[in-house]
C-alpha positions in Angstrom: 0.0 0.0 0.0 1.3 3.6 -0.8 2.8 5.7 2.3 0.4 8.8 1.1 -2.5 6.4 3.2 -4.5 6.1 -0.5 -4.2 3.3 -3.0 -6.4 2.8 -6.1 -9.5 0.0 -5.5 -9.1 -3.0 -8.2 -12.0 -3.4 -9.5 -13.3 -6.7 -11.2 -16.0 -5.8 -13.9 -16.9 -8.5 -15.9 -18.6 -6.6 -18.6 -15.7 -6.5 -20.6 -14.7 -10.2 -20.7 -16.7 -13.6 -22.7 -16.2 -16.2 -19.3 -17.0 -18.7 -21.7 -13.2 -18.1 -23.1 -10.6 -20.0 -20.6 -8.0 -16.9 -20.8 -10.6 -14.1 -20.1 -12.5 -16.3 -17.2 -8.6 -16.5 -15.9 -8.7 -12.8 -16.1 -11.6 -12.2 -14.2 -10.5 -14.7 -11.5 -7.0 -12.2 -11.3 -9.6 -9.4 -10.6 -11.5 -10.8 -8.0 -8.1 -12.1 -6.4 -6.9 -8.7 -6.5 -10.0 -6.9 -5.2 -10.0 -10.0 -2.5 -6.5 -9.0 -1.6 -6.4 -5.6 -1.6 -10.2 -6.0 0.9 -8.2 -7.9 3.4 -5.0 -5.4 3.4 -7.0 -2.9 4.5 -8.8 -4.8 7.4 -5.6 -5.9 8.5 -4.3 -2.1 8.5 -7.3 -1.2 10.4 -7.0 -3.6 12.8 -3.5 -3.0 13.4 -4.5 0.3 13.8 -6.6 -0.3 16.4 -4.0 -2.1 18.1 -5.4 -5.3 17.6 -3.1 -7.2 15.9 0.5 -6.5 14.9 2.5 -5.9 11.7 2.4 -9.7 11.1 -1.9 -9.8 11.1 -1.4 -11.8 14.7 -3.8 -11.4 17.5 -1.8 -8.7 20.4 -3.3 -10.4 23.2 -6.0 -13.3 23.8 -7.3 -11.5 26.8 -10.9 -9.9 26.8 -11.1 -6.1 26.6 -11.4 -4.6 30.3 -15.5 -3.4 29.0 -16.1 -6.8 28.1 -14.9 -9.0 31.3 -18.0 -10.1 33.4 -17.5 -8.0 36.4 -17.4 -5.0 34.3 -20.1 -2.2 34.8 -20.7 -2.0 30.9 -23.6 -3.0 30.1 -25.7 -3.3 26.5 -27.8 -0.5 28.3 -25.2 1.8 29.7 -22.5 1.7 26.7 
C-alpha cells in the first residue's frame, strides 16, 4: 500500500470479458483475487491500527477487553 495512506481500488467488472473463453474467465478470476487481496489489506491495516493485531496480522493479546470482562459495569444498556 502507498505511504500517502491512498491506494487505487481493483475493481473486477466482468462486462468486458466472454467467461466462456478459458483466458478471459482466468482474467476475471485475477480481478476478484486482487480486489479479495487488496479488501483484506485494508482490514488488516485497520486492525493494526486499532491495536489489535501487529505488523504480522497476529492477535496482540487473547485477553478480553477490560469493558467486556464479566464483572465490568458495561452493560448493553449503559455503553
Amino acid at each position: 500500500m502507498a505511504d500517502s495512506g491512498f491506494s487505487e481500488i481493483p475493481k473486477a467488472p466482468v462486462a468486458d470479458l466472454d467467461l466462456s473463453v478459458p483466458g478471459q474467465r482466468e482474467e476475471w478470476e485475477r480481478r476478484v483475487m486482487a480486489l479479495a487481496a487488496w479488501r483484506l489489506e485494508q482490514a488488516r491495516e485497520r486492525l493494526a491500527a486499532m491495536g489489535i493485531v501487529d505488523e504480522n496480522g497476529d492477535l496482540r493479546s487473547g485477553e478480553l477487553p477490560p469493558d467486556m470482562l464479566p464483572d465490568s459495569d458495561t452493560s448493553l444498556e449503559t455503553g
